[in-house]
C-alpha positions in Angstrom: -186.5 -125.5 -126.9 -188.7 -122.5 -127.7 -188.2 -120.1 -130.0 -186.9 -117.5 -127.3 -184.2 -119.6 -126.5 -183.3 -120.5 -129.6 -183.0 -116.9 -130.3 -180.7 -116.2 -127.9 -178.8 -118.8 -128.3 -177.8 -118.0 -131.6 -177.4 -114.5 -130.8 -174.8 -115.7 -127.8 -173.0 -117.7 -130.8 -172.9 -114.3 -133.2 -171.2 -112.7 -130.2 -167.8 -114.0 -129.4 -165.5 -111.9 -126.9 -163.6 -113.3 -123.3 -165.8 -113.5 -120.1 -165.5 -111.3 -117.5 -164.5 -114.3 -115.0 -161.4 -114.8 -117.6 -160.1 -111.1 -118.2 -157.3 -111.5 -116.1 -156.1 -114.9 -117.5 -152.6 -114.0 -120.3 -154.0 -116.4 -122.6 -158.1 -117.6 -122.8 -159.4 -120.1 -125.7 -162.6 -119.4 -127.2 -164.4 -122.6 -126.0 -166.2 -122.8 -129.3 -164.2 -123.8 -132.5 -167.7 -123.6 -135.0 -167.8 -119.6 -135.9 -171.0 -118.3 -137.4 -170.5 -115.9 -140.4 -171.2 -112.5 -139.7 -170.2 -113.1 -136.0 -168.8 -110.2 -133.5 -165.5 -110.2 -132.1 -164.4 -107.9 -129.5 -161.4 -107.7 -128.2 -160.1 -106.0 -125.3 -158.0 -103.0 -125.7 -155.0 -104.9 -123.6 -155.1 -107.9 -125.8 -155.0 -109.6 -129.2 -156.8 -112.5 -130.8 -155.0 -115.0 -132.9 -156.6 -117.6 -134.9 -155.7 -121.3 -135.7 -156.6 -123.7 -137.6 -155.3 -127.5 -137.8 -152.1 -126.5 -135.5 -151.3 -124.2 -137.8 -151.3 -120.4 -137.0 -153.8 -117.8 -139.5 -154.2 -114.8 -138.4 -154.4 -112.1 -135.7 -157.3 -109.2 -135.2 -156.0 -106.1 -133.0 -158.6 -104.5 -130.3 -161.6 -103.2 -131.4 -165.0 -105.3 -132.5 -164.5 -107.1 -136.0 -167.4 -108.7 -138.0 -166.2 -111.6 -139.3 -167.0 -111.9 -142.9 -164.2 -112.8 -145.6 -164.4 -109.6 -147.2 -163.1 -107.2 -144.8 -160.9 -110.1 -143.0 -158.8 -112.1 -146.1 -157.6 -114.5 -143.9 -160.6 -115.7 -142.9 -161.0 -117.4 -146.7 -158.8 -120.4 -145.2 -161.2 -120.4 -142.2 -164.4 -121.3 -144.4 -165.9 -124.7 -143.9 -167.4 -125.3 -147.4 -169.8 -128.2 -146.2 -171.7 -125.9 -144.5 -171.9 -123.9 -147.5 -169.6 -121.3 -146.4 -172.2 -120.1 -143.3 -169.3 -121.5 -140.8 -166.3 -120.6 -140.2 -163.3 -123.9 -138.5 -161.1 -121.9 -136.2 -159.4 -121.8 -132.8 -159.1 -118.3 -131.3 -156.8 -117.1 -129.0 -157.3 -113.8 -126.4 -154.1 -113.3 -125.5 -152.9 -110.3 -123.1 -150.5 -107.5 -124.9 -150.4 -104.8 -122.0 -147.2 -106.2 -118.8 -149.0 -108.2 -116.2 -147.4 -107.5 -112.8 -147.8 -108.8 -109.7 -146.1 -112.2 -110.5 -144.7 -113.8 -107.2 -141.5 -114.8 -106.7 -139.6 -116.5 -103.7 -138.2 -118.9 -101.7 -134.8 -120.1 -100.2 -131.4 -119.5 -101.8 -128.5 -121.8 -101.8 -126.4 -122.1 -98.9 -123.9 -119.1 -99.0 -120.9 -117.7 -97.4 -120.7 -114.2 -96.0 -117.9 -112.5 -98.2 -117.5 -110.6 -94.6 -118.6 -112.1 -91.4 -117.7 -116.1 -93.0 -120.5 -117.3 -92.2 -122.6 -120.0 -93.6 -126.6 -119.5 -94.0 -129.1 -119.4 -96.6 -131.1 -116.8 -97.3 -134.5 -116.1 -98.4 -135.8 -113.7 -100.9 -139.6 -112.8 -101.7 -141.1 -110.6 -103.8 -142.9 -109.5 -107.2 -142.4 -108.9 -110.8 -144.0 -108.2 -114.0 -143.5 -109.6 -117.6 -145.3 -108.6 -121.0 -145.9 -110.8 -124.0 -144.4 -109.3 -126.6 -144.7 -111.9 -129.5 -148.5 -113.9 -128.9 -148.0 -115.6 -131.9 -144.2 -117.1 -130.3 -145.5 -117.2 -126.9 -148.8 -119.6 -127.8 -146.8 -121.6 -129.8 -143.4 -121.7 -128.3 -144.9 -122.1 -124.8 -148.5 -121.9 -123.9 -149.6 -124.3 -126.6 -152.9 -124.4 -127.9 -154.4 -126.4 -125.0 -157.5 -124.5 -122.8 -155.3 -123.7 -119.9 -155.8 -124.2 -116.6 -157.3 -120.8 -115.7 -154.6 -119.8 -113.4 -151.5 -117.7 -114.1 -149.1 -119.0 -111.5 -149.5 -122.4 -113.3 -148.9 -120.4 -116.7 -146.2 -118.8 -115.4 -144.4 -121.5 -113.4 -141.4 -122.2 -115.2 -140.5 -118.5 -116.1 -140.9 -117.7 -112.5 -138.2 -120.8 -111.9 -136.1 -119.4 -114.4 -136.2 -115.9 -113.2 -135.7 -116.8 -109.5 -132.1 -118.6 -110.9 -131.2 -115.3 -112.1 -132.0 -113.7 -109.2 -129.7 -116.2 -106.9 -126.9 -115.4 -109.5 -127.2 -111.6 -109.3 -127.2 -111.7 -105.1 -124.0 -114.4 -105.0 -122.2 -112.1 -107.5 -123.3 -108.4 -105.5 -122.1 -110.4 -102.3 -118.6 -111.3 -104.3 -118.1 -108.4 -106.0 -118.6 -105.4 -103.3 -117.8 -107.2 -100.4 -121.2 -106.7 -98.6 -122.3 -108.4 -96.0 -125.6 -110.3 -96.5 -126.9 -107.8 -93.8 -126.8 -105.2 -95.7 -128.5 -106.4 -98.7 -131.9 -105.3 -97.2 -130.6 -101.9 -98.1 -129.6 -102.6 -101.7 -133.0 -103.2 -102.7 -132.8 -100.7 -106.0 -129.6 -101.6 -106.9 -130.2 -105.3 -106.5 -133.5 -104.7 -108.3 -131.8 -103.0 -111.7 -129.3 -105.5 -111.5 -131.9 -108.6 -111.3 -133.6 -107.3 -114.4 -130.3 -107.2 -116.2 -129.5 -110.7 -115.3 -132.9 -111.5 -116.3 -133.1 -114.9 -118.4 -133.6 -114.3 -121.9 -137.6 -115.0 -122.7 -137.3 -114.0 -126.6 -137.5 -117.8 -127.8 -140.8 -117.7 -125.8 -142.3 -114.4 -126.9 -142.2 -112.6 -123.7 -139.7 -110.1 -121.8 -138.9 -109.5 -117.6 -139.8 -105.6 -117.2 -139.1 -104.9 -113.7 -139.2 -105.9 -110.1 -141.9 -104.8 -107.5 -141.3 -105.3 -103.7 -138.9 -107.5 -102.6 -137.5 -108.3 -99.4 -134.3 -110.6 -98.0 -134.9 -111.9 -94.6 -133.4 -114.9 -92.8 -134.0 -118.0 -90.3 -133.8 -117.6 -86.9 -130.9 -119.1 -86.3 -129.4 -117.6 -89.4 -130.0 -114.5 -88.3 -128.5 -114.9 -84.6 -125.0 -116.3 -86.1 -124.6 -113.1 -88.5 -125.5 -111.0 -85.6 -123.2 -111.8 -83.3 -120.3 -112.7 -86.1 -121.3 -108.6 -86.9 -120.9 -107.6 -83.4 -117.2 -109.5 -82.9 -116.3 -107.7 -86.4 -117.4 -104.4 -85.3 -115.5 -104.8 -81.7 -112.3 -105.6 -83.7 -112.8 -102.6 -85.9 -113.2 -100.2 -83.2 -110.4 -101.3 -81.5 -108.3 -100.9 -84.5 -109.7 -97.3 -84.5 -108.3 -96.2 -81.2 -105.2 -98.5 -81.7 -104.9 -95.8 -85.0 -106.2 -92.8 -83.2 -103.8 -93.6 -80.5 -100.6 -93.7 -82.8 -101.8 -90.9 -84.8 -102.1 -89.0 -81.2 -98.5 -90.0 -80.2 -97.1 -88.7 -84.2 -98.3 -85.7 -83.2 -97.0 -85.2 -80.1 -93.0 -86.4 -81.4 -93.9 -83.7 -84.6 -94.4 -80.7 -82.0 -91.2 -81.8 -80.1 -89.6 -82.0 -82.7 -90.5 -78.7 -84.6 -90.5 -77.2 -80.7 -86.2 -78.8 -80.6 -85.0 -77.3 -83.7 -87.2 -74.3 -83.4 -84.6 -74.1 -79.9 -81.4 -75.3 -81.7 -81.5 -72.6 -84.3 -82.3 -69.7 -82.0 -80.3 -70.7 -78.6 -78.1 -73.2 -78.7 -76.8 -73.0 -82.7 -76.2 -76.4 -83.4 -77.5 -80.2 -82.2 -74.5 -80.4 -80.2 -74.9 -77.4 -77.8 -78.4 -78.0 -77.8 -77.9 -81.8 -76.9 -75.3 -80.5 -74.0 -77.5 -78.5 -72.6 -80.2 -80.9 -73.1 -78.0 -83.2 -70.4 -77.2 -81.2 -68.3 -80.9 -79.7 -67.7 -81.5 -83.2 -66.7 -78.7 -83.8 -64.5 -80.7 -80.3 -62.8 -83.4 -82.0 -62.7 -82.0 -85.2 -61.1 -81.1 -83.0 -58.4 -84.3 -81.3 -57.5 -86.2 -84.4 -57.0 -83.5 -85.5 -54.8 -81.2 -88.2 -57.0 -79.2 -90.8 -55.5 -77.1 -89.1 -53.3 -77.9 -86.4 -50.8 -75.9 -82.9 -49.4 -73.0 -81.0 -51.3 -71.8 -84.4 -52.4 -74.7 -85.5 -54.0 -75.4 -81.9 -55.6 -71.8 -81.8 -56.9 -71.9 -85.7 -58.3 -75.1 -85.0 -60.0 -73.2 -81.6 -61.5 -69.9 -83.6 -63.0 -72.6 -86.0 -64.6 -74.4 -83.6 -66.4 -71.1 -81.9 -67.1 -69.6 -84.8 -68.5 -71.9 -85.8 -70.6 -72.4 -82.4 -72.2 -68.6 -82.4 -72.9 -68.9 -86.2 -74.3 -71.9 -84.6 -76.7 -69.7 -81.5 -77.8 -65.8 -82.0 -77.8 -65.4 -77.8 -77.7 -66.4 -78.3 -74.0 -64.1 -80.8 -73.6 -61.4 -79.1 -75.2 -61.4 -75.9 -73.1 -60.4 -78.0 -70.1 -63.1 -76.4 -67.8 -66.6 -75.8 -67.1 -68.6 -73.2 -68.6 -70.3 -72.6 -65.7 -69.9 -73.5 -61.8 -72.4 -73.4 -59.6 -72.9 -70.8 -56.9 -72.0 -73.0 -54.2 -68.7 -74.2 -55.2 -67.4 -70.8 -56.2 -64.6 -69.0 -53.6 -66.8 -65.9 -51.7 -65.9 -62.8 -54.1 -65.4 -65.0 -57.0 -67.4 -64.0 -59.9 -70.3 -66.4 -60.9 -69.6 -68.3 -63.4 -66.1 -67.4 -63.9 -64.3 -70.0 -65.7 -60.9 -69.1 -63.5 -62.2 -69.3 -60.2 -59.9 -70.2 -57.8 -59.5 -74.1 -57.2 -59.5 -76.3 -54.4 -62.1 -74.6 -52.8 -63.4 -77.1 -49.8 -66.2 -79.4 -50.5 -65.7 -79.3 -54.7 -66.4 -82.8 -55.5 -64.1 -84.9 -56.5 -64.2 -85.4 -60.8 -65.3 -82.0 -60.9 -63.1 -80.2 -63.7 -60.5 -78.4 -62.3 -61.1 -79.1 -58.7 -57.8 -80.4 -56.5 -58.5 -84.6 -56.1 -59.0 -85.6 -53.1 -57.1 -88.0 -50.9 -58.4 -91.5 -51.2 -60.5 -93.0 -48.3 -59.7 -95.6 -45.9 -61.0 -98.8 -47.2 -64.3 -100.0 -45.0 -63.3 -102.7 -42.0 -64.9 -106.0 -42.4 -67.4 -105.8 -39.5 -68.7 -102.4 -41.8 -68.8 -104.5 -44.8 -70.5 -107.0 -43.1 -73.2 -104.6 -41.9 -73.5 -102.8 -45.2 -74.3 -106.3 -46.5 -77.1 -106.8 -43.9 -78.8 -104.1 -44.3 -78.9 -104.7 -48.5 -80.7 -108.0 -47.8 -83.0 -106.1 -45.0 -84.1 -104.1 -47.7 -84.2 -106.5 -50.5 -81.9 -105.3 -52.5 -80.2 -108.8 -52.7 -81.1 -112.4 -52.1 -80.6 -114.8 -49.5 -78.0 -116.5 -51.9 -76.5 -113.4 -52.9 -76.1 -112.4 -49.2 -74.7 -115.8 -48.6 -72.3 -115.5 -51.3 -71.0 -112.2 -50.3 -70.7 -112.8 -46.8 -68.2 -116.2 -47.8 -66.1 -113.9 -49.8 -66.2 -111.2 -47.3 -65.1 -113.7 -44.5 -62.3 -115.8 -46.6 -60.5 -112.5 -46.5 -60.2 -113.1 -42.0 
C-alpha cells in the first residue's frame, strides 16, 4: 500500500456518515465498530444516530456533523478503548430514520364475508399504501429491529407491522359493513371514511417505537366471479325496490283520490243535501238515473218505472223522513196526469202505465201464470244463451214436466 492510499484510507475512517445507496433504508449499521478519535459524524437532517456498546444502549447524536472527542460528547468516555491508549473509540452506531416513511404497501385478500345487503358470500381484496414514523429509535432498535445489519430492504423491516396493520384493516371493513348496512359495492366510495377509520383501528406500535399516520391510495376490488354474483344479487334487489316504489306510489295515488271524494262529499252534504242521509238518498237515487240511461235490465215505461221505485226505495230505506211521508218527493214527467203539476206530491193516481211498487200508484191485477209449453221455451232459450247448464236445464225441465 502506498502512502496515497493509506492516506485516504484513514481519511475514509475519520469520516463516518450513511451511503447514498442506504439513505432510504429506516435503520443502517455503521459497518465499522473501531471509531478513530476525532472522527466526523454526519447525520442526516431526517435521522438520528444511536450508539451501542456490548448490547447495551449509550447514547444518541441529533442531525448535524459531530466530532467525536470525549469532551464535547460525555458519553463517549464509556466508548474509549483504553488498550489503544484512548486513540479508539468500541461502538455500534445506528442511522435510524426520524422523519414518516410512506409508501409502505399493503394488500391482499380478506376473509370470506357476507353481504350485510345482497347475502352474498365473497371475499374481497384490498390494496393500497401507508406511512409510519419512528417515534422512539432507541424502542424501535431494541424492541424490534435489533442490532443485527439488516437486510437492506424495508418491506422485510417492515413485514410484520404491515401483517398487523392489514388485521386492522379487515376489522375496520367487517365492522363498516355491519354497522351501516352497506353493501360491499359501495365501499369503493367510502374510501375517506374507511381511511380515517383504518388509522383509528390502527394496531398499537408504542411497545415498538413507532406510530400508523395515515393511509395513501387504496382501492377494494373483487374476483370475477365475485363480482358477477353481487351484480346480479344488486340488480334482483333493485327490481324489488322499485316495484315496491310504484306499489307505494300507487296507493299513495289511490289516498288521494278517496281524500278529494271525500272532502268533494261533505263539501255537498253541508251545502245541498244537509245531512249524510239526504245526501246518501240522493246519492241512490242518482244511480238508479243512471241505471236507466245506459239502458238497465228492463226496457220501455216498465223498465223506466222499475228502475224509478229502486232508487226510490232505497232512498226512503237511507232516510226514514221519506218513508214517513207516504209518497215520493218527486215523480217523473212521464207518469204524471196531463195538467198535473211536476212534481207534485198529490198528483192524481192510477194514472195508466205507473208501475206497479211505485208509491201511491193503484196495484195492478196479477198476471196469468205462464203455460208450460212458455215455460218450457223460456228455459230453452236460458241454455241457448248460457245462462244455465246442461244439468240445470235438465233439472228444470223434470220439475217443469212432473207438474203434466
Amino acid at each position: 500500500m502506498g502512502i496515497f492510499d493509506f492516506v485516504k484510507s484513514g481519511v475514509r475512517e475519520m469520516m463516518i456518515a450513511r451511503p447514498d445507496a442506504a439513505k432510504h433504508l429506516i435503520v443502517y449499521k455503521h459497518p465499522d465498530q473501531n471509531i478513530p478519535f476525532w472522527s466526523q459524524l454526519t447525520v442526516d437532517s431526517d435521522e438520528c444516530a444511536l450508539f451501542f456498546k456490548d448490547g447495551r444502549y449509550m447514547g444518541y447524536l441529533p442531525t448535524g456533523r459531530h466530532t467525536l472527542q470525549t469532551q464535547n460528547i460525555p458519553f463517549l468516555n464509556n466508548l474509549v478503548n483504553k488498550f489503544t491508549g484512548g486513540d479508539v473509540f468500541i461502538a455500534e452506531i445506528f442511522f435510524v430514520k426520524t422523519q414518516p416513511v410512506r409508501g409502505v404497501p399493503f394488500g391482499g385478500p380478506l376473509e370470506s364475508m357476507e353481504d350485510p345487503v345482497l347475502y352474498e358470500f365473497v371475499t374481497p381484496r384490498i390494496f393500497g399504501e401507508f406511512s409510519l414514523v419512528v417515534v422512539d429509535p432507541v424502542r424501535f432498535v431494541v424492541g424490534y429491529h435489533g442490532q443485527c445489519g439488516g437486510s437492506g430492504d424495508n418491506d422485510v423491516v417492515l413485514s410484520w407491522i404491515k401483517g398487523k396493520f392489514f388485521m386492522s384493516v379487515k376489522t375496520v371493513i367487517g365492522q363498516v359493513c355491519a354497522q351501516q348496512q352497506k353493501s360491499l359495492l359501495n365501499l369503493g366510495g367510502m374510501s375517506m371514511e374507511l381511511g380515517a377509520r383504518i388509522v383509528q383501528s390502527a394496531p398499537n406500535l408504542e411497545e415498538i417505537g413507532c406510530k400508523i399516520l395515515e393511509i395513501g391510495n387504496f382501492n377494494i376490488n373483487f374476483a370475477a366471479e365475485d363480482q358477477k354474483l353481487l351484480r346480479e344479487a344488486n340488480k334482483a334487489r333493485g327490481e324489488a325496490r322499485r316495484g315496491i316504489g310504484v306499489a307505494q306510489d300507487t296507493a299513495r295515488a289511490k289516498q288521494f283520490e278517496l281524500d278529494q271524494r271525500f272532502q268533494q262529499d261533505a263539501r255537498y252534504v253541508q251545502q245541498l243535501a244537509g245531512n249524510w242521509q239526504n245526501y246518501a238518498a240522493g246519492q241512490a237515487m242518482m244511480g238508479a238515473g243512471q241505471g236507466m240511461a245506459q239502458g238497465g235490465d228492463g226496457s220501455g215505461v216498465a223498465g223506466l218505472g222499475a228502475q224509478v221505485a229502486i232508487g226510490a226505495g232505497l232512498a226512503q230505506a237511507m232516510n226514514p223522513a221519506l218513508a214517513a211521508q207516504g209518497q215520493p218527493q218527486f215523480v217523473p214527467p212521464h207518469m204524471q196526469q196531463p195538467g198535473a203539476p211536476q212534481g207534485y206530491p198529490g198528483a192524481p193516481q192510477g194514472y195508466p202505465g205507473a208501475p206497479q211498487g211505485y208509491p201511491g200508484a193503484p196495484q195492478a191485477a196479477p198476471a196469468a201464470a205462464p203455460s208450460i209449453e212458455q215455460r218450457l221455451e223460456r228455459l230453452g232459450e236460458l241454455k241457448s244463451k248460457g245462462l244455465i247448464t246442461d244439468e240445470e236445464f235438465q233439472a228444470r225441465k223434470a220439475k217443469i214436466l212432473e207438474e203434466i
